[in-house]
N, C-alpha and C positions, 0 to 999 in steps of 0.2 A: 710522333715526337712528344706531343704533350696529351696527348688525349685519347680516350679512350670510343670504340666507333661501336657500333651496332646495327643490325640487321632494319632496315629502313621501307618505307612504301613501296610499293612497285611505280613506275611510271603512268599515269595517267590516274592514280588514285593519289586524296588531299594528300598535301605533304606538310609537317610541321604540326601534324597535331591537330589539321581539318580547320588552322583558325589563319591558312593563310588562304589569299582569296584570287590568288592569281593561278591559272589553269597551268600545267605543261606545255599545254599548245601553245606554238608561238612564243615559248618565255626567251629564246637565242633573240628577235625581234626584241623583245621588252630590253634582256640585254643591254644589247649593240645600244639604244636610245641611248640606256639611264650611263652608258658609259661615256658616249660621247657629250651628254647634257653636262657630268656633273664631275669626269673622272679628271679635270685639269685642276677644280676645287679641291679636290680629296687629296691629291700628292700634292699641290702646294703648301697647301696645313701640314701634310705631315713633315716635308721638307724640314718646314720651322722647326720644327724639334729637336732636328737633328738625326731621324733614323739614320744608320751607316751601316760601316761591317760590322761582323759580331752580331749585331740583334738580331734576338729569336722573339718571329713574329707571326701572331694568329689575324685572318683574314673570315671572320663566321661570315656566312652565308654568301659563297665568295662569287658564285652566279658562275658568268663566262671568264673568270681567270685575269680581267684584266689587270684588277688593281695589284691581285696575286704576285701576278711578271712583274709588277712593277718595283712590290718591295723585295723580290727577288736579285733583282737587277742593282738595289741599292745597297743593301748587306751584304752581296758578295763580296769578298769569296767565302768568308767564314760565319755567317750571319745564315740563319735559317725559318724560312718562311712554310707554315702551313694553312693549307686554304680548304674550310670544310663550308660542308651543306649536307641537306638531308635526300640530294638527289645529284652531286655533282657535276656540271660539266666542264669545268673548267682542265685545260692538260697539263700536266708536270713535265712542262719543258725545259724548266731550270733544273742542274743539279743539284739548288740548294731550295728547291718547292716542292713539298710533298702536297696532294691534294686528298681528301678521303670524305667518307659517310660519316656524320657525325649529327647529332640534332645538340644545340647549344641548352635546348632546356632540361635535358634530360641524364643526358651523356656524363660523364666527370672530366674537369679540365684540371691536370696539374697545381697544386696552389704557387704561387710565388716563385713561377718558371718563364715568364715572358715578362719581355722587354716593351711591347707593342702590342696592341689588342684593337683592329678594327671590324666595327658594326656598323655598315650601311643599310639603310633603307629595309629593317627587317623589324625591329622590336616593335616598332608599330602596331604590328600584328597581332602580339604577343600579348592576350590577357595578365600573365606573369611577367611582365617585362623586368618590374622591379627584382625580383628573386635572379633573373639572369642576368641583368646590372649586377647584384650581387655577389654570385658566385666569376665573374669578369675578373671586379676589383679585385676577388682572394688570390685570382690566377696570377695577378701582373709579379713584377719582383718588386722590392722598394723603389721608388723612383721613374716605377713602369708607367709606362701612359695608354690610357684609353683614350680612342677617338669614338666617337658616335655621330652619323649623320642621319638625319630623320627629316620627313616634310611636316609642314605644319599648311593643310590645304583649305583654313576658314577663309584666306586672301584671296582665293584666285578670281579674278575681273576680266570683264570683257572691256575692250579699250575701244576695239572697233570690231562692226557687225554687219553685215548687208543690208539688215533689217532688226527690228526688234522682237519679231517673232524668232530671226535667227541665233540674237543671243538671248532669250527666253529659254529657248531649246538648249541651247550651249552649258546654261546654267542648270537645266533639267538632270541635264548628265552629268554633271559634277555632284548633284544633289543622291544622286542615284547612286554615284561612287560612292558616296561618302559614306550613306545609309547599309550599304552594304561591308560597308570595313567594320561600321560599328557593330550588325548582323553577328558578324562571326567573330567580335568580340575587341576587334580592333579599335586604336583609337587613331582616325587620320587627321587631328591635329596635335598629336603628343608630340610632334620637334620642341615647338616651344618649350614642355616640358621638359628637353631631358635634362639642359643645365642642370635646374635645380635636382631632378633625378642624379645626376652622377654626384655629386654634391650628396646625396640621401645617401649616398653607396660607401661615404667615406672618403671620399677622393678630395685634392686638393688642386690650387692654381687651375679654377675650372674657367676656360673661355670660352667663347660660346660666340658664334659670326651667322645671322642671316645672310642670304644671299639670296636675289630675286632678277629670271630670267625671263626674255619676252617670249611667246610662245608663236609663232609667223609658219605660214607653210612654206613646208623643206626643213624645219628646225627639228631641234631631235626630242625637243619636249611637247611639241603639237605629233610629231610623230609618236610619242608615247600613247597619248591622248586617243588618236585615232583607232591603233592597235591595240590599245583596253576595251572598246567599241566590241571587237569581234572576241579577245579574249576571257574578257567578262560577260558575253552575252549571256548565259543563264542568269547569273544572279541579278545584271542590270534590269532582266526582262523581270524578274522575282520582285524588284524593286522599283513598278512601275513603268518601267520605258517600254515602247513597241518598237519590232523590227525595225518599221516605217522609220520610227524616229530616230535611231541608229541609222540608218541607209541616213535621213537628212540633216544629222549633224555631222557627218562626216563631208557631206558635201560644202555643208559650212565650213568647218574646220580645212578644205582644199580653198574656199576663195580667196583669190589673191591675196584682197587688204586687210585678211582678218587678223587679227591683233589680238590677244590675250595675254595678263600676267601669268605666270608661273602657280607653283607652290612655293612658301617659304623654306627652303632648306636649312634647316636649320644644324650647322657642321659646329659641334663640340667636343673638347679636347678636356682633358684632368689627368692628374698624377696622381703615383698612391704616397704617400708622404715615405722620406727616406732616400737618398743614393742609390746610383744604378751601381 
C-alpha cells in the first residue's frame, strides 16, 4: 500500500538489524503478554482521536496482528490498514489489512500518505530511533498522527518479596535486562523520551500519558518477565546471571504474594501540523 518490502532474515537469525535482543523463540508467548498487558491502553488513545472509516493506517512492527484487527475493524469498510515487521506473523484476515516484510529503518515509506502511524514497543531498540521518528513524521499527511508507545524501565520496584535475598535477585535480573538493551545499543528507558523526541521530529499537540501496572502471578506483565527468563537466556547469562539464578527468580516471580511495579509505559501521541 504504502511501502516498499525487502528480502529480510531468515528465522532464528537477529532481526532488525542484530540490535533487537529478543530471540524468535517464544516471541507468540512475549506476544500474547505485551497484548493483553497493554492492548486496551493502545486503542483507547487511539479512540480519542477519532480513527474511523477512510483512514489509511500503518501498524510498524505489528508482532501477532493484534492491534493490526483492530484498526482494521475500525476504518472499515473504506479505511485501509497495513501491519509490517521484519519477520511477520501477524494474518490478514481483514479485507481491508495487508500484512508484509518490511524493516522501518531501512525500507522507504510513502511521504505524506497516512492518516495513522503506530509504533509500539520497538524504537527502543533502535540506536537511530531518531532518524525513524523522522522519516514517520514525512509519511503522515497533514493532520496525520503518530502514536508511539515505549517503556521507560528505571521504575520498576519490588513491593513485596519472600525474602530480601528474593528481591535482591528479582532486581538482579531487571539489572541484567537492562545492561543487555544497552549492549546492543538499545536504550530501556527512552519512553520518557519520546514526547520530547516526537516533538524533535516536527510534530505538534504532542501528549504524552504514563501508565503503571502491578506485576502479581497470573498477570500478563509478570508473565512477560518470567518468559524473558528463558528467552533472553544467552545474553542474561552474557550479563552476569547464572542458570541457577534464572531457575530461582522464576520461582520467585510464581510466589503467591509477590508484588512488583511495572515499566512506565509511556503511550504518546502528536500531529503533523495541517488538516486531514
Amino acid at each position: 500500500m504504502d511501502v516498499s518490502t525487502r528480502s529480510t532474515p531468515p528465522r532464528g537469525e537477529p532481526a532488525r538489524g542484530g540490535n533487537y535482543v529478543f530471540a524468535p523463540a517464544q516471541r507468540e508467548e512475549q506476544y500474547r503478554c505485551l497484548s493483553e498487558a497493554f492492548h486496551a491502553t493502545t486503542t483507547a488513545r487511539l479512540a480519542e482521536i477519532g480513527v474511523g472509516d477512510g483512514w489509511r493506517c500503518l501498524d510498524v512492527g505489528c508482532g501477532n496482528g493484534a492491534l493490526s484487527r483492530w484498526l482494521a475493524d475500525r476504518v472499515a469498510p473504506t479505511g485501509q490498514v497495513l501491519a509490517t515487521d521484519v519477520d511477520p506473523i501477524a494474518v490478514a484476515d481483514r479485507p481491508n489489512l495487508t500484512v508484509v516484510k518490511h524493516d522501518v529503518r531501512t525500507d522507504p515509506v510513502r511521504e505524506e500518505s497516512l492518516d495513522l502511524i503506530v509504533v509500539r514497543l520497538l524504537l527502543q531498540h533502535f540506536p537511530d530511533r531518531d532518524a525513524v521518528l523522522a522519516k514517520l513524521a514525512r509519511a503522515l499527511k497533514p493532520g496525520g498522527w503518530l502514536q508511539v508507545e515505549e517503556f521507560d524501565t528505571s521504575h520498576e520496584r519490588v513491593l513485596v518479596a519472600p525474602s530480601d535475598r528474593a528481591a535482591r535477585l528479582y532486581e538482579k535480573f531487571l539489572r541484567a535486562k537492562r545492561d543487555l538493551m544497552r549492549s546492543s545499543g538499545g536504550d530501556p528507558e527512552w519512553g520518557r523520551r519520546a514526547a520530547a523526541a516526537l516533538r524533535g521530529a516536527g510534530l505538534v499537540d504532542v501528549d504524552a500519558r504514563p501508565h503503571v501496572r502491578t506485576r502479581s502471578p497470573g498477570s500478563p506483565d509478570l508473565q512477560l518477565q518470567q518468559n524473558h527468563t528463558h528467552q533472553l537466556r544467552d545474553g542474561l547469562l552474557a550479563s552476569g546471571m547464572t542458570d541457577e539464578e534464572l531457575a530461582d527468580v522464576r520461582t520467585v516471580m510464581n510466589t503467591p504474594s509477590f508484588r512488583a511495579t511495572s515499566s512506565v509505559l509511556h503511550s504518546v501521541r502528536a500531529r503533523k501540523e495541517g488538516s486531514r
